[in-house]
FIKOLZA-1660 file (N, C-alpha, C; in steps of 0.1 Angstrom, whole numbers, plus 5000, padded with zeros to 4 digits):
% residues 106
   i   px   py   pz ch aa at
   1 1285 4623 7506  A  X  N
   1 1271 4620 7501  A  X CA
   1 1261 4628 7509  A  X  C
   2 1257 4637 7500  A  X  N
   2 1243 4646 7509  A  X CA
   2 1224 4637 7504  A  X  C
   3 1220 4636 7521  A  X  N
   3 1212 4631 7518  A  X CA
   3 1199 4640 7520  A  X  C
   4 1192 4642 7511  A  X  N
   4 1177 4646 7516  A  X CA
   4 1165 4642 7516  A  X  C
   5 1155 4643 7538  A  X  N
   5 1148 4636 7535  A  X CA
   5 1134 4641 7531  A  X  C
   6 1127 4637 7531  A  X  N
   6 1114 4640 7519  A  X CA
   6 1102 4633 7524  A  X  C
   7 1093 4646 7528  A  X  N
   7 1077 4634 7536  A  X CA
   7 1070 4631 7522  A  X  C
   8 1064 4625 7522  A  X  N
   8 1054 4615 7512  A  X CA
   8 1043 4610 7519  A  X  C
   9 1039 4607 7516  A  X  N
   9 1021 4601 7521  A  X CA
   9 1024 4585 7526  A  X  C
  10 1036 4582 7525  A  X  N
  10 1042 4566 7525  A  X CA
  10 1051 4569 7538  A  X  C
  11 1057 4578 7544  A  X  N
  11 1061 4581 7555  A  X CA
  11 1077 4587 7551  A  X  C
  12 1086 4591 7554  A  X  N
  12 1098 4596 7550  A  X CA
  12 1103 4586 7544  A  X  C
  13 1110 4596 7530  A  X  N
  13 1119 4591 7518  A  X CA
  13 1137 4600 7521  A  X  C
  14 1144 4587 7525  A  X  N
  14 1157 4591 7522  A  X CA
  14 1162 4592 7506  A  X  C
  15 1164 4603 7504  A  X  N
  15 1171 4602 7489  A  X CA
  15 1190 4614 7488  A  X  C
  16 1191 4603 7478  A  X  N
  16 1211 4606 7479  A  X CA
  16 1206 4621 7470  A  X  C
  17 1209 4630 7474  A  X  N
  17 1214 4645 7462  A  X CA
  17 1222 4639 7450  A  X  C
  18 1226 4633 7452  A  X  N
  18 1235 4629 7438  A  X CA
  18 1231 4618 7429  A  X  C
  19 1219 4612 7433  A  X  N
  19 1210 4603 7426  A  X CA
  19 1199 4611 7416  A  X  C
  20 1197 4622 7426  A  X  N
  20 1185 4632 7416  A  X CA
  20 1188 4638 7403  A  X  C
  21 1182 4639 7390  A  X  N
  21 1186 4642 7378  A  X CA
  21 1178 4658 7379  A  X  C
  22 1165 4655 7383  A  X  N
  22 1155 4669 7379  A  X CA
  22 1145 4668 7391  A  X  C
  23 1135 4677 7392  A  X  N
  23 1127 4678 7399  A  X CA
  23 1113 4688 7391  A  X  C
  24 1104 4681 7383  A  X  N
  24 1095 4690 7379  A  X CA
  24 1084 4696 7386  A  X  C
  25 1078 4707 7386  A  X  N
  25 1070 4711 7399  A  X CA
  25 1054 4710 7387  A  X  C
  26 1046 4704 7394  A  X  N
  26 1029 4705 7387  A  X CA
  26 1019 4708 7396  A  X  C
  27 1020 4725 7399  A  X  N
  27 1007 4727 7409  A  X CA
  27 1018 4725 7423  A  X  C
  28 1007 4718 7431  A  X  N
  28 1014 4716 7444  A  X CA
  28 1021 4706 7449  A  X  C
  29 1025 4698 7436  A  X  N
  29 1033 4687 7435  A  X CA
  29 1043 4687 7429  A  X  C
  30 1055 4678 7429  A  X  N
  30 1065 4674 7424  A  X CA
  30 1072 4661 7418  A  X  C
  31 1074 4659 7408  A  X  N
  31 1079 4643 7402  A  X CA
  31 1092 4647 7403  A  X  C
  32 1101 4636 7414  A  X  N
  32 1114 4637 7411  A  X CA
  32 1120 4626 7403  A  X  C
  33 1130 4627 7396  A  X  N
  33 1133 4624 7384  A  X CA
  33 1147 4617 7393  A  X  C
  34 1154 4607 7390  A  X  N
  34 1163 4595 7396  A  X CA
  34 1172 4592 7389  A  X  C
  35 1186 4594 7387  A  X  N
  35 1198 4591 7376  A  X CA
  35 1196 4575 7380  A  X  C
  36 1191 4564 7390  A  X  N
  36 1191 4548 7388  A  X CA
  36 1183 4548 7384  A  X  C
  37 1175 4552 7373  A  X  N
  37 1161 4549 7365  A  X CA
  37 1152 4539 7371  A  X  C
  38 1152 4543 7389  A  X  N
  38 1140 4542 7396  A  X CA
  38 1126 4553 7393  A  X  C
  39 1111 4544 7395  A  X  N
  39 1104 4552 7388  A  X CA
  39 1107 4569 7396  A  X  C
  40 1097 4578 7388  A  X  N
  40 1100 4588 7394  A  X CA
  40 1089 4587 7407  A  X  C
  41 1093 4602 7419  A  X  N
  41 1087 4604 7429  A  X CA
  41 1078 4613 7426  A  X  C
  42 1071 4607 7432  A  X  N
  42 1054 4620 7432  A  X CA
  42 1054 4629 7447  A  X  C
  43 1052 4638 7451  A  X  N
  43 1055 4638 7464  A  X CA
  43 1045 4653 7467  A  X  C
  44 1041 4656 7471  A  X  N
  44 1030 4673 7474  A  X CA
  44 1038 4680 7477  A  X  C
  45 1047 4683 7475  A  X  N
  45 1056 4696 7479  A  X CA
  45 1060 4702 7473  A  X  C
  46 1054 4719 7468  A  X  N
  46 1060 4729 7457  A  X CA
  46 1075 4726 7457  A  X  C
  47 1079 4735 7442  A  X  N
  47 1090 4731 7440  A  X CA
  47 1101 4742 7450  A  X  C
  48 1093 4748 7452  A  X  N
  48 1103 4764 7463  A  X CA
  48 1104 4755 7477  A  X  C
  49 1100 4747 7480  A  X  N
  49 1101 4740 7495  A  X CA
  49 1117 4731 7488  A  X  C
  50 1118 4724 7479  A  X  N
  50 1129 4717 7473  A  X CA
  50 1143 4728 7472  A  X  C
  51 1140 4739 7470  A  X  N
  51 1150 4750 7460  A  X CA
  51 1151 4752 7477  A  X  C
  52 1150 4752 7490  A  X  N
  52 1149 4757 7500  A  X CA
  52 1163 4745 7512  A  X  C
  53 1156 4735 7502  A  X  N
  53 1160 4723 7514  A  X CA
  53 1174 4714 7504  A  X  C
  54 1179 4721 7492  A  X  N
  54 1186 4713 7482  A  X CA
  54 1200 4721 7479  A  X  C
  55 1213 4719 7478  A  X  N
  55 1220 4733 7475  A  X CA
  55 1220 4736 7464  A  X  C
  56 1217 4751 7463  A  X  N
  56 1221 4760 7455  A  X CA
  56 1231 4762 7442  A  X  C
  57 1242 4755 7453  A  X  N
  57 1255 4758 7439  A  X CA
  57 1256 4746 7434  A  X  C
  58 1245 4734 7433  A  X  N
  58 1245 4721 7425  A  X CA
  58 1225 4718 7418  A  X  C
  59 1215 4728 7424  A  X  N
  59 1204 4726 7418  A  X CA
  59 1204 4739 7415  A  X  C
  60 1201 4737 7401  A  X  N
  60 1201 4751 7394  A  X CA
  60 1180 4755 7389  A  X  C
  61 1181 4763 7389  A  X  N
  61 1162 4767 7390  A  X CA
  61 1163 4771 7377  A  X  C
  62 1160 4762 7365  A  X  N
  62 1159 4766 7351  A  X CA
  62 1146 4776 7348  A  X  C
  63 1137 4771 7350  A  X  N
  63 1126 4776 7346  A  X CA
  63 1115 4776 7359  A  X  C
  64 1103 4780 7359  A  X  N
  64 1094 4782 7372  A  X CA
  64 1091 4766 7374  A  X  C
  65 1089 4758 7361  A  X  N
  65 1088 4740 7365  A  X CA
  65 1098 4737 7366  A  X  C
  66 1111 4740 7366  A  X  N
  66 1122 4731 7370  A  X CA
  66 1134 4734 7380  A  X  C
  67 1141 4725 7380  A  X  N
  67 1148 4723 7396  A  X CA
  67 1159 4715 7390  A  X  C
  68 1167 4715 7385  A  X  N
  68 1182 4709 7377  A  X CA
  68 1192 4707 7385  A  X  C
  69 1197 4691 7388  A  X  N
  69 1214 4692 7396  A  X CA
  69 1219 4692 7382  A  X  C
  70 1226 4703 7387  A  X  N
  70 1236 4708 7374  A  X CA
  70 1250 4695 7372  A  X  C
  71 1249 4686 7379  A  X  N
  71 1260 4675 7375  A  X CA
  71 1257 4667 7364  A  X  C
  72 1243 4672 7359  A  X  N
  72 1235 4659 7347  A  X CA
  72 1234 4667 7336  A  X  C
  73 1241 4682 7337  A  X  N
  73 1242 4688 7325  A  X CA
  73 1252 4688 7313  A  X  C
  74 1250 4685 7300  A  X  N
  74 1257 4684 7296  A  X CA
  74 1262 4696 7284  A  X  C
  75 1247 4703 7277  A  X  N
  75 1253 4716 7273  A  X CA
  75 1241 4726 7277  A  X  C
  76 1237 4735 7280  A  X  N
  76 1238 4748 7283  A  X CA
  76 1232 4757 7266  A  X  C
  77 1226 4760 7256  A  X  N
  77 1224 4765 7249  A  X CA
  77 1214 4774 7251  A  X  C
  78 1219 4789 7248  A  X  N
  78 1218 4800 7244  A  X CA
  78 1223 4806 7236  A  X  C
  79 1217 4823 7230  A  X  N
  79 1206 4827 7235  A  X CA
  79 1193 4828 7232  A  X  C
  80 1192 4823 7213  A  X  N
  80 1179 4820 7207  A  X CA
  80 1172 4809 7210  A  X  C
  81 1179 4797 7214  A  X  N
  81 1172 4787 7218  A  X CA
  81 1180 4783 7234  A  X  C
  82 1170 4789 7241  A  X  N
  82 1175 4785 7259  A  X CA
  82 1171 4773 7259  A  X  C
  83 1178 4763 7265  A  X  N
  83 1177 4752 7270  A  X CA
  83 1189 4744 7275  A  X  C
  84 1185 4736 7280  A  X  N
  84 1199 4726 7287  A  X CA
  84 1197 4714 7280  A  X  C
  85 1204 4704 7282  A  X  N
  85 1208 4686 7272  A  X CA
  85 1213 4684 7283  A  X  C
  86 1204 4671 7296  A  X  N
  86 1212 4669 7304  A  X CA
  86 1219 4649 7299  A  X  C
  87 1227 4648 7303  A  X  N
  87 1235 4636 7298  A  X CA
  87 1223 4623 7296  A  X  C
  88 1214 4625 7300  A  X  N
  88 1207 4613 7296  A  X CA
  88 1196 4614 7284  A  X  C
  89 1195 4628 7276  A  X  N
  89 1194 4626 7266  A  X CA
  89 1179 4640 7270  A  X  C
  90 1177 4641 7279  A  X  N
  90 1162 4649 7278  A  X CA
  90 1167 4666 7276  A  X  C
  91 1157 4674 7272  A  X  N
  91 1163 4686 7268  A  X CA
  91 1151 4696 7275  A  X  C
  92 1155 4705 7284  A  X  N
  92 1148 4713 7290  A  X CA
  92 1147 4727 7291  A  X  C
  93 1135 4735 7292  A  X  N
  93 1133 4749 7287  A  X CA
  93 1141 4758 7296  A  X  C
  94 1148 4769 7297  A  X  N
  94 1150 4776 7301  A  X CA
  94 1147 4789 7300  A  X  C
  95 1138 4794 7304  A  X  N
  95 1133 4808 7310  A  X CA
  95 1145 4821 7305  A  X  C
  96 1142 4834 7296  A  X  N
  96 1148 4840 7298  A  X CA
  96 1155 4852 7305  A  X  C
  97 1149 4849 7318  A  X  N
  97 1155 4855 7331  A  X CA
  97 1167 4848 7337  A  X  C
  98 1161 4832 7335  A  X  N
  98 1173 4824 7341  A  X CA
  98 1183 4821 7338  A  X  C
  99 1184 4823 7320  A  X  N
  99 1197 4819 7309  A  X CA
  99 1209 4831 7316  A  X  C
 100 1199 4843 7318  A  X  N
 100 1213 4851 7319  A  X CA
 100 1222 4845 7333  A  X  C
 101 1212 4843 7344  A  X  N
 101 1215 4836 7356  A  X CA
 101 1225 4825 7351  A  X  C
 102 1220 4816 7347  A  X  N
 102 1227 4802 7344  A  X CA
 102 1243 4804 7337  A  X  C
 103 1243 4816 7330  A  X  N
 103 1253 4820 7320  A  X CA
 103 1265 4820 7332  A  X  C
 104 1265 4831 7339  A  X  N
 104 1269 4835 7345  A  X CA
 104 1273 4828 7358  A  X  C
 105 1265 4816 7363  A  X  N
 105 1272 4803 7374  A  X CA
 105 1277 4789 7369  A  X  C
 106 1273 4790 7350  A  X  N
 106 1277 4776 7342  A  X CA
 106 1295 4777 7341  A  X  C
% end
């Protein structure tokens, strides 16, 4: 179990990597998204500080707003319509710089 911790305005957040579904970035913040459909986290920190401190070969960087653990993926669609279907039902853009990326480590 990988944990990462995370400052907030509330003082340090331990969170399990394997609890996280998504991470959307807005400006200079971020809502993390929670597979226990705890609410999501608000937290000031670009999404490139997350893609920095998260691994690589399990958060995948779909689009410039997103940040994907690829364990909540369920399909992968390309190439006219890029997007991911992760198991809980939400469906997210994929960038066409990153499909080819994604193709290639899915």
């Amino acid at each position: 179990m990988e944990t990462i911790i995370i400052p907030t305005n509330k003082g340090l957040q331990f969170c399990n990597t394997n609890n996280i579904i998504r991470i959307q970035g807005m400006s200079n913040y971020c809502k993390i998204f929670f597979a226990d459909n705890s609410h999501p986290l608000t937290v000031a920190k670009v999404l490139h500080w997350f893609e920095e401190h998260l691994p690589a070969s399990v958060f995948w960087r779909t689009h410039k707003t997103h940040l994907v653990n690829s364990r909540y993926v369920k399909q992968l669609h390309t190439p006219q319509k890029r997007y991911l279907l992760l198991f809980n039902g939400e469906m997210l853009a994929v960038s066409r710089r990153r499909a080819t990326l994604l193709k290639k480590i899915a």
